[in-house]
KOLKOL-760277 format. One line per field, with one value per residue (C-alpha): residue number from 1; residue in three letters; x, y, z. Coordinates in steps of 0.1 Angstrom, whole numbers, plus 5000, padded with zeros to 4 digits. Layout:
pos = NUM:...
code = Ala:...
east = X:...
north = Y:...
up = Z:...
! end
This chain:
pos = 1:2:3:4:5:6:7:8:9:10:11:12:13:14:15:16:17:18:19:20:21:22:23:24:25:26:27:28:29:30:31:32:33:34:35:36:37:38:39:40:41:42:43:44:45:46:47:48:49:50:51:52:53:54:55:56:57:58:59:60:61:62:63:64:65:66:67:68:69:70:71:72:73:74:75:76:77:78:79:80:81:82:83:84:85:86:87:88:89:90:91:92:93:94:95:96:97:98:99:100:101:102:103:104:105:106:107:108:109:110:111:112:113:114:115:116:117:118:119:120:121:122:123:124:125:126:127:128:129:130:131:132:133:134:135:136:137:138:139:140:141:142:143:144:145:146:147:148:149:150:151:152:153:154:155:156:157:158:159:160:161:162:163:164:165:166:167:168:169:170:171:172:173:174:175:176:177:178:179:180:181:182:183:184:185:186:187:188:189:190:191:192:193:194:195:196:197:198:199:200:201:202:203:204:205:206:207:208:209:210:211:212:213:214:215:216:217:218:219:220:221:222:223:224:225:226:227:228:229:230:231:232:233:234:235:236:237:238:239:240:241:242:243:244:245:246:247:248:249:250:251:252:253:254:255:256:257:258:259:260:261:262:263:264:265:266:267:268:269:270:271:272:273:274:275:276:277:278:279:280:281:282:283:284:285:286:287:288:289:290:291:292:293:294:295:296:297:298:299:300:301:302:303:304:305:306:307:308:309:310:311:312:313:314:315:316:317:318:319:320:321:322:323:324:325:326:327:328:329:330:331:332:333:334:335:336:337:338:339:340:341:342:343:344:345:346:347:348:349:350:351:352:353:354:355:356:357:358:359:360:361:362:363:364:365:366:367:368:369:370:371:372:373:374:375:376:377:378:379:380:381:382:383:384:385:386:387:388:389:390:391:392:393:394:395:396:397:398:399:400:401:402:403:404:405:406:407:408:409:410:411:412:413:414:415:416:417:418:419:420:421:422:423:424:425:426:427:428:429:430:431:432:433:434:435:436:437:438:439:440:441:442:443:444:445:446:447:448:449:450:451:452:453:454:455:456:457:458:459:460:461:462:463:464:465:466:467:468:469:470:471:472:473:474:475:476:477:478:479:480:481:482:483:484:485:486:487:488:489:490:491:492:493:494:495:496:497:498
code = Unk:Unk:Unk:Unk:Unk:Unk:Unk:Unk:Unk:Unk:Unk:Unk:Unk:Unk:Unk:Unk:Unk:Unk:Unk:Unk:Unk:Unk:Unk:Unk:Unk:Unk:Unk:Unk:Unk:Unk:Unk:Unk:Unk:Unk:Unk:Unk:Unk:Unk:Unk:Unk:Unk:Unk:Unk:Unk:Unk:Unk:Unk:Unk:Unk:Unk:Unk:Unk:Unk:Unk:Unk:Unk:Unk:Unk:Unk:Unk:Unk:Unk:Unk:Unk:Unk:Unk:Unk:Unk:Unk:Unk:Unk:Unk:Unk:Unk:Unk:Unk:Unk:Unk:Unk:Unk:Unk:Unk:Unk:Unk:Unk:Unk:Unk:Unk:Unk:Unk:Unk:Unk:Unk:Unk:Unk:Unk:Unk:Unk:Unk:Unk:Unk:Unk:Unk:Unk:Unk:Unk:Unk:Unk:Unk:Unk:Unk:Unk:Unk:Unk:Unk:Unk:Unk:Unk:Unk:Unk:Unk:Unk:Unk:Unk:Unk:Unk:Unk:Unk:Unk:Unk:Unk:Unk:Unk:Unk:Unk:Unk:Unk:Unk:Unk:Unk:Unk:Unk:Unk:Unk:Unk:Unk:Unk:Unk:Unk:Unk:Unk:Unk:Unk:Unk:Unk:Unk:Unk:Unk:Unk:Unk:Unk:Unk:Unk:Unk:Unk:Unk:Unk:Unk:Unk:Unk:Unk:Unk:Unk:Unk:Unk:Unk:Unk:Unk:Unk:Unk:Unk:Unk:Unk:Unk:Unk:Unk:Unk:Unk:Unk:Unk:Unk:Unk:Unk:Unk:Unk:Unk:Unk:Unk:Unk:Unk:Unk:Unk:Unk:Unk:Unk:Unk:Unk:Unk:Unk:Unk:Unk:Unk:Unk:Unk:Unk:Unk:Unk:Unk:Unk:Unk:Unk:Unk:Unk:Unk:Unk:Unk:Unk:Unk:Unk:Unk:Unk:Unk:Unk:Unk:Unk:Unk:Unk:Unk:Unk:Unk:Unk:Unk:Unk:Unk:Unk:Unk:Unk:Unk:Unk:Unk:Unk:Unk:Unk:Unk:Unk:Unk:Unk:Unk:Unk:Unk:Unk:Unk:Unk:Unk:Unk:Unk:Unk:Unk:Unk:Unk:Unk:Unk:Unk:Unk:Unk:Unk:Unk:Unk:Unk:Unk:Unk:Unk:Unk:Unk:Unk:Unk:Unk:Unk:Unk:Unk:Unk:Unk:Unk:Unk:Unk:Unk:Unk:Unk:Unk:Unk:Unk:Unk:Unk:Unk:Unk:Unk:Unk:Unk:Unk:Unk:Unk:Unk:Unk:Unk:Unk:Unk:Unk:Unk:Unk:Unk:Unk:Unk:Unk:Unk:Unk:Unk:Unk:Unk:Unk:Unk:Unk:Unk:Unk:Unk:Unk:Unk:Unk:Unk:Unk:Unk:Unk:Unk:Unk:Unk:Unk:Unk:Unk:Unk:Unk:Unk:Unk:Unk:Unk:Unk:Unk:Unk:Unk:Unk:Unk:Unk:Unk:Unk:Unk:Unk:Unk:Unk:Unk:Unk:Unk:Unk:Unk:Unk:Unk:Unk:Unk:Unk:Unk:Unk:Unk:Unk:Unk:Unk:Unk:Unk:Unk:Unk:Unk:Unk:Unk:Unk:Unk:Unk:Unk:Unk:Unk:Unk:Unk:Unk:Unk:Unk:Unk:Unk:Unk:Unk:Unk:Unk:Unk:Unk:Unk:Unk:Unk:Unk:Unk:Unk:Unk:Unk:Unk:Unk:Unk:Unk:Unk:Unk:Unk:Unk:Unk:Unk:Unk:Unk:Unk:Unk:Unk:Unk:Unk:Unk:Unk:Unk:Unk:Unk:Unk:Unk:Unk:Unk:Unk:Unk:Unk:Unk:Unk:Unk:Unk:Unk:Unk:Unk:Unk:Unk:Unk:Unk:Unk:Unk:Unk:Unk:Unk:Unk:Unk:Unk:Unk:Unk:Unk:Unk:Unk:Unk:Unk:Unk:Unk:Unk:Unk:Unk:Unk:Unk:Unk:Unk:Unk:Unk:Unk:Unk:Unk:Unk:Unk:Unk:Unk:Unk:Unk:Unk:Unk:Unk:Unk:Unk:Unk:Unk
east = 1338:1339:1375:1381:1408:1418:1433:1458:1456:1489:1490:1507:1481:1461:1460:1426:1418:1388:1371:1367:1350:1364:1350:1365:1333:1338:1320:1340:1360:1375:1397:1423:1442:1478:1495:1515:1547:1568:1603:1618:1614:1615:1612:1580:1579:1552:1551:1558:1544:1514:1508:1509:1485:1458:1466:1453:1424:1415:1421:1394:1369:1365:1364:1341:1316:1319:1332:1312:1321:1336:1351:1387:1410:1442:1461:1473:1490:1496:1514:1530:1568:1592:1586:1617:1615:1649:1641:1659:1656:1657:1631:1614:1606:1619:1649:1625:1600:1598:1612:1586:1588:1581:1610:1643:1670:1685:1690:1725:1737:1718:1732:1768:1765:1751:1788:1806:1791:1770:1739:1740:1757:1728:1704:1723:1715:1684:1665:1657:1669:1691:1661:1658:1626:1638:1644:1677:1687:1667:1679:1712:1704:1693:1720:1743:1723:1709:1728:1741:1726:1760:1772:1744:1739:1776:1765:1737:1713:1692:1669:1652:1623:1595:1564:1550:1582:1576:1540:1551:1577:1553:1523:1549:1564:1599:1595:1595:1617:1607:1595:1588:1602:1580:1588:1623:1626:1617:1649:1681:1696:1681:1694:1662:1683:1694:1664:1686:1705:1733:1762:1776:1745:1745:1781:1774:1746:1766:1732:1748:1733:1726:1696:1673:1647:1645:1632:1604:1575:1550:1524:1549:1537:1551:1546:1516:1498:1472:1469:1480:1453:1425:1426:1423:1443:1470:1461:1481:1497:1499:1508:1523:1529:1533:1507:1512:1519:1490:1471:1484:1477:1440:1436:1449:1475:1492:1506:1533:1516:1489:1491:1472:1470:1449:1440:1442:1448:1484:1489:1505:1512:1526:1530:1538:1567:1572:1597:1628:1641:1644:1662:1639:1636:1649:1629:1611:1623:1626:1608:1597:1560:1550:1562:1538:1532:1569:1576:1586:1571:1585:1573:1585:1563:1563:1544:1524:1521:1492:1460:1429:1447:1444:1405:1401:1427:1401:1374:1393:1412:1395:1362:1358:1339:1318:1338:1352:1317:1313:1342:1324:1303:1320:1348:1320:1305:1330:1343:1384:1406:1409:1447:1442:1470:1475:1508:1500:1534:1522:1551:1569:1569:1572:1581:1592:1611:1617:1618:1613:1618:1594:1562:1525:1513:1482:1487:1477:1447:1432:1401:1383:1390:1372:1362:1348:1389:1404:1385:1387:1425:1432:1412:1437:1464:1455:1453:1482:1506:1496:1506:1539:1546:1531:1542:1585:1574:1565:1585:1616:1603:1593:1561:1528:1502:1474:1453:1451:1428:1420:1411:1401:1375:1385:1378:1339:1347:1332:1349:1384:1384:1372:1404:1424:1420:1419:1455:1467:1447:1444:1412:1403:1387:1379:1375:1346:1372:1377:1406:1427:1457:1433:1418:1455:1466:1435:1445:1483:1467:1448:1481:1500:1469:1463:1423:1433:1451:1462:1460:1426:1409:1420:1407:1371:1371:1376:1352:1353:1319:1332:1355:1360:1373:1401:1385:1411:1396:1401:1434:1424:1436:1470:1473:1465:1491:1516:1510:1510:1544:1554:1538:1557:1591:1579:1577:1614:1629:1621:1629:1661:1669:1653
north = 4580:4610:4616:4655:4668:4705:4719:4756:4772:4800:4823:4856:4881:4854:4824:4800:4769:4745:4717:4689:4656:4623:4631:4663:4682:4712:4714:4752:4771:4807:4833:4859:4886:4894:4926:4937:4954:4977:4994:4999:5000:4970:4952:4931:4915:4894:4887:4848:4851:4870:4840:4812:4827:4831:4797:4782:4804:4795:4757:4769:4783:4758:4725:4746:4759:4724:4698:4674:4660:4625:4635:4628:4651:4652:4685:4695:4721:4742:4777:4802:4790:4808:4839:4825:4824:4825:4816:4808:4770:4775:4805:4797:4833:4847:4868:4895:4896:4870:4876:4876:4862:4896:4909:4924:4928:4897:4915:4926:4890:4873:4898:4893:4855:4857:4882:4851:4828:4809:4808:4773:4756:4765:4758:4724:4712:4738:4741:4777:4811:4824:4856:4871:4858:4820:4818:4815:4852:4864:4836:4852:4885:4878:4862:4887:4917:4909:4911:4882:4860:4847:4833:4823:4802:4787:4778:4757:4777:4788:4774:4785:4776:4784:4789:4751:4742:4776:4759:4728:4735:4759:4731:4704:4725:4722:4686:4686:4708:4697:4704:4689:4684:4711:4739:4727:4732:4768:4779:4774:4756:4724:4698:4685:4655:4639:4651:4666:4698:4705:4708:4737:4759:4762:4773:4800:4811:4807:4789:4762:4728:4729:4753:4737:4715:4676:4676:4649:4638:4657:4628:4623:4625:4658:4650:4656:4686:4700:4736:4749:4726:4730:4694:4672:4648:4649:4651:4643:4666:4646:4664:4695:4709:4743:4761:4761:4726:4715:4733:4706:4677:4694:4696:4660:4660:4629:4621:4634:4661:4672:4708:4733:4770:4792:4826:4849:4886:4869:4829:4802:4779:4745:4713:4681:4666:4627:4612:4628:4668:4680:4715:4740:4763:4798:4820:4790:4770:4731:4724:4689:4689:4668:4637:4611:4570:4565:4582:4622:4635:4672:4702:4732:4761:4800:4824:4853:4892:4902:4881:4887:4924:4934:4933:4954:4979:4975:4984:5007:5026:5026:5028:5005:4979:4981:4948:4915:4900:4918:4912:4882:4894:4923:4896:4875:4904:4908:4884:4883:4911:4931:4930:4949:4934:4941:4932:4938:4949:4972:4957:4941:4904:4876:4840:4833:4866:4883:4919:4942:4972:4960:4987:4977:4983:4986:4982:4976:5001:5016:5042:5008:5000:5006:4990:4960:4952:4967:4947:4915:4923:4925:4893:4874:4884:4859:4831:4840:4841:4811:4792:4810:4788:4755:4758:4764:4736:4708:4715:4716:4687:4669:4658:4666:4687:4660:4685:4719:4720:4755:4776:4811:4836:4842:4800:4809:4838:4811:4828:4827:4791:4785:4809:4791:4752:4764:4782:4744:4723:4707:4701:4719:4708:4732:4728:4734:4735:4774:4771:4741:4746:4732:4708:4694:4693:4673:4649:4646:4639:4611:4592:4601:4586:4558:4573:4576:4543:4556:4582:4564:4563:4605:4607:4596:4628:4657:4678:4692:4709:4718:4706:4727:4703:4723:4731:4717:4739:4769:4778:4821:4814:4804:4834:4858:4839:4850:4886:4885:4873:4905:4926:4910:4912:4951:4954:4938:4958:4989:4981:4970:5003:5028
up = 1395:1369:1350:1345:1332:1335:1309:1320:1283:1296:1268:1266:1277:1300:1317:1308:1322:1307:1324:1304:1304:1289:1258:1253:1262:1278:1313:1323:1313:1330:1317:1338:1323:1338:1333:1303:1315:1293:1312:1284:1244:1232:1265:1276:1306:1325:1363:1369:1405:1393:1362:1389:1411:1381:1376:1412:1405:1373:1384:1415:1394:1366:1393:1411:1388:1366:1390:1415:1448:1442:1405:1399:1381:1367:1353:1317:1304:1273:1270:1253:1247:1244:1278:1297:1339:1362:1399:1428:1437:1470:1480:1448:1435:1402:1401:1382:1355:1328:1295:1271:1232:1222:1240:1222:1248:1233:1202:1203:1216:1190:1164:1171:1170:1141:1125:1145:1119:1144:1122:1103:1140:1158:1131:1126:1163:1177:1139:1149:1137:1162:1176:1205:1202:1218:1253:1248:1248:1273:1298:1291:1295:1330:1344:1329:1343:1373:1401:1416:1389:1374:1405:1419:1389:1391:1425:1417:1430:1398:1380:1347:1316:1296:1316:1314:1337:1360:1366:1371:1396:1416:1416:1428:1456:1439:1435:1393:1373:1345:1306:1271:1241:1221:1248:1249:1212:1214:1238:1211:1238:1233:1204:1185:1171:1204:1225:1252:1264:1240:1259:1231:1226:1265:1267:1238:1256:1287:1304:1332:1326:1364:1354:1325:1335:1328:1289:1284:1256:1260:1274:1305:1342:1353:1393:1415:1435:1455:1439:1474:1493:1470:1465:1492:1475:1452:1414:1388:1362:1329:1298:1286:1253:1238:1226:1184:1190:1213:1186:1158:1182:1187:1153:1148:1129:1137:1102:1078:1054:1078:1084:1106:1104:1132:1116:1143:1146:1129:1119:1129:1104:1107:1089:1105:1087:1100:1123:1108:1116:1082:1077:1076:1047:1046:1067:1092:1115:1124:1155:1177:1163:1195:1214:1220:1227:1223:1189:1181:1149:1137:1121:1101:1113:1102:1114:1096:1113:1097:1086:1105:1116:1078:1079:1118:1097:1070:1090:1119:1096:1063:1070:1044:1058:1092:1104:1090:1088:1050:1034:1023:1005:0991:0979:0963:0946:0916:0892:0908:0923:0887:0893:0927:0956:0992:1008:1043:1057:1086:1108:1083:1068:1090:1075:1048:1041:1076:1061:1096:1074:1042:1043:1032:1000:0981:0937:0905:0910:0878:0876:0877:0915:0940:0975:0964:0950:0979:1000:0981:0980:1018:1020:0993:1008:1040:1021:0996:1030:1043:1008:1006:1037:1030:1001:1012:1039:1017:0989:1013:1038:0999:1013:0994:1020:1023:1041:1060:1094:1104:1131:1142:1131:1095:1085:1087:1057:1031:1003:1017:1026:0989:0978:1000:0991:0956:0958:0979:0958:0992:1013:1043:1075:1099:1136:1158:1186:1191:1217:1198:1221:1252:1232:1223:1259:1268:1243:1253:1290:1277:1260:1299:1320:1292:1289:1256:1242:1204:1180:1162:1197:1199:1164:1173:1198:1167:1162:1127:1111:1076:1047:1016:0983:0958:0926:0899:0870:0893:0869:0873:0914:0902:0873:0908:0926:0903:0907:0941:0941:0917:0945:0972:0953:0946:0986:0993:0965:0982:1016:1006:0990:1015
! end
């Protein structure tokens, strides 16, 4: 009998589910979009209802295009963390749309606990920022303006979480309330140092206990289901983790100074930083890295607005370039950036110096510049971004980065990769594993169902088709380092006094 494992990839503008063997090979895979939905400014919402049915049709169409008669299956799952869901335990439907992490009706809540001097408490117990970006806020927000919701929730009769335990509950029938210790970690309700609720964050956020699911490590059996009858018997769902964090399990990372950074249209960039929660540096946060095979390993992680988004602006916006695919060469075709910098501040900068109000920039041109610097400029500015946070991660965490694994179009730009281990003096390895998140739920199902018996036997499973080696003569990287700094300071200065 065949062992497949289906792997829901929920991420914020679709759900995705892959088929995969028990070598990690991918037999399917299947993609749905759900709406975006926008009431307000500053408000994003996503229909819950609408995510779990994409979700029994994206099981459906992966076991049916890739699956045979007589396989066996078992469910994992990886999503995006921090959209918070209120339903009602006993019809089971949401009291309205889910909160996404990008919204910012949190904002004022979040803003006066922070002129309470809440900051460092939080921090102390959650290791997050207090942001209406966690779950936390928006759970709030709900029960406070929904009517009903308050006492329906002193009642008993509520129930809330991130979108893994939304899943869950809806694939059990109600039987699993449930999450995992990454998700958990995302909500600034939950205490990363005793691995449960913290009875104080959920009275600041007013949240009663009665509503968060049972937190677990991330390879735990999370109940059974049929995907509404689809199955004729009951499959198991083994495994959930969040997305950045399934992304560091699919990329390996199982030791203290292993980081991974996916270069996206923005990047995630996170370091796993052992067994102990460290405080996290000014600007990032402290979060559970993953749980696994009895042990909890943590991570500091920031993440970056603009990477791959500064070459489409590039291209879209300057005509520069005809698309990311030439910078490459362009980069390659002069000696170094002849002093040019771009500080790509088109919505701000993200970690580590959470300017919203900081503007992008383009210096240090002369009659001497011209596209080949600009270009080669916007390019830098990835990989310097990425080393301002590995480099506040280790230095806080005091751990040396033994390597960065890498993800996303951008790692195939030969000469950034180059640029990049050179500014780390750290190897690279990048991943032929496109969709890392999937891969690292796959991985957490295989420690739940015991396919998978330690982290050497997941290790034989990666897939990695390049490593780049730091040049140690390469001293010019760390002279251009320096100015970038001077143009980042040059950015802050002047949104402080606009």
């Amino acid at each position: 009998m065949a062992v497949r494992i289906i792997s829901i990839d929920q991420s914020t503008s679709s759900t995705k589910a892959f088929l995969f063997d028990s070598e990690g090979h991918i037999l399917a895979k299947t993609s749905l979009p759900h709406k975006q939905y926008y009431p307000k400014e500053g408000w994003v919402e996503h229909d819950a209802e609408e995510i779990y049915a994409n979700t029994l049709k994206a099981i459906r169409a992966v076991v049916e295009e890739g699956g045979k008669e007589g396989d066996a299956y078992s469910i994992a799952i990886t999503n995006q963390r921090e959209t918070v869901v209120v339903w009602n335990a006993e019809s089971g439907r949401p009291l309205c749309h889910a909160v996404v992490w990008q919204d910012l009706r949190g904002e004022a809540f979040c803003e006066k606990l922070k002129a309470e001097g809440k900051s460092d408490f939080v921090m102390s117990r959650s290791g997050l920022l207090i942001d209406p970006y966690f779950a936390g806020s928006g759970a709030k927000w709900i029960l406070d303006n929904i009517e009903g919701a308050r006492a329906a929730a002193q009642k008993g009769l509520l129930r809330m979480g991130t979108i893994d335990s939304w899943l869950v509950w809806k694939l059990t029938g109600g039987k699993v309330h449930a999450t995992d210790y990454t998700n958990a970690s995302r909500t600034l309700l939950f205490n990363i140092h005793t691995l449960d609720w913290d009875d104080y964050l959920l009275k600041l956020f007013t949240i009663p206990r009665s509503m968060v699911p049972e937190a677990c490590p991330s390879d735990a059996g999370f109940g059974e289901t049929t995907a509404e009858g689809f199955f004729r018997e009951p499959v198991k769902i083994a495994g959930v983790i969040g997305d950045s964090h399934g992304a560091l399990v699919g990329q390996m990372c199982f030791t203290e100074g292993l980081g991974k950074a996916t270069y996206g249209t923005g990047s995630s960039v996170m370091v796993n930083i052992g067994l102990k929660p460290v405080p996290a540096p000014q600007g990032l946060v402290t979060s559970v890295g993953f749980a696994a095979l009895g042990k909890v390993w943590y991570a500091f992680e920031g993440n970056i607005h603009s990477t791959g988004a500064t070459l489409k602006w590039m291209a879209d916006n300057l005509k520069l370039i005809g698309g990311p695919s030439e910078t490459e060469a362009l980069a390659a075709s002069i000696p170094d950036n002849g002093g040019v910098y771009l500080v790509p501040a088109f919505a701000g900068l993200g970690a580590p110096y959470w300017s919203a109000s900081a503007r992008a920039v383009i210096c240090g041109m002369t009659f001497s510049s011209g596209k080949a610097q600009v270009v080669r400029a916007g390019l830098e500015s990835i990989a310097y971004q990425v080393s301002d946070l590995l480099g506040a991660m280790t230095e806080k965490a005091g751990i040396e980065l033994r390597e960065l694994r890498v993800d996303g179009g951008p790692t195939h730009n030969k000469f950034l990769m180059h640029f990049q281990s050179d500014l780390l003096q750290a190897p690279i390895l990048r991943s032929v594993v496109e969709d890392a998140s999937a891969f690292g739920a796959f991985i957490v199902n295989g420690f739940a169902t015991g396919r998978i018996k330690d982290f050497a036997d997941a290790e034989r499973l990666a897939r990695f088709d390049c490593r780049i080696e730091p040049d140690p003569e390469n001293t010019a990287v760390r002279e251009a380092y320096k100015g970038w700094g001077r143009a980042v300071a040059m950015v802050l200065s002047a949104a402080e006094n606009q």
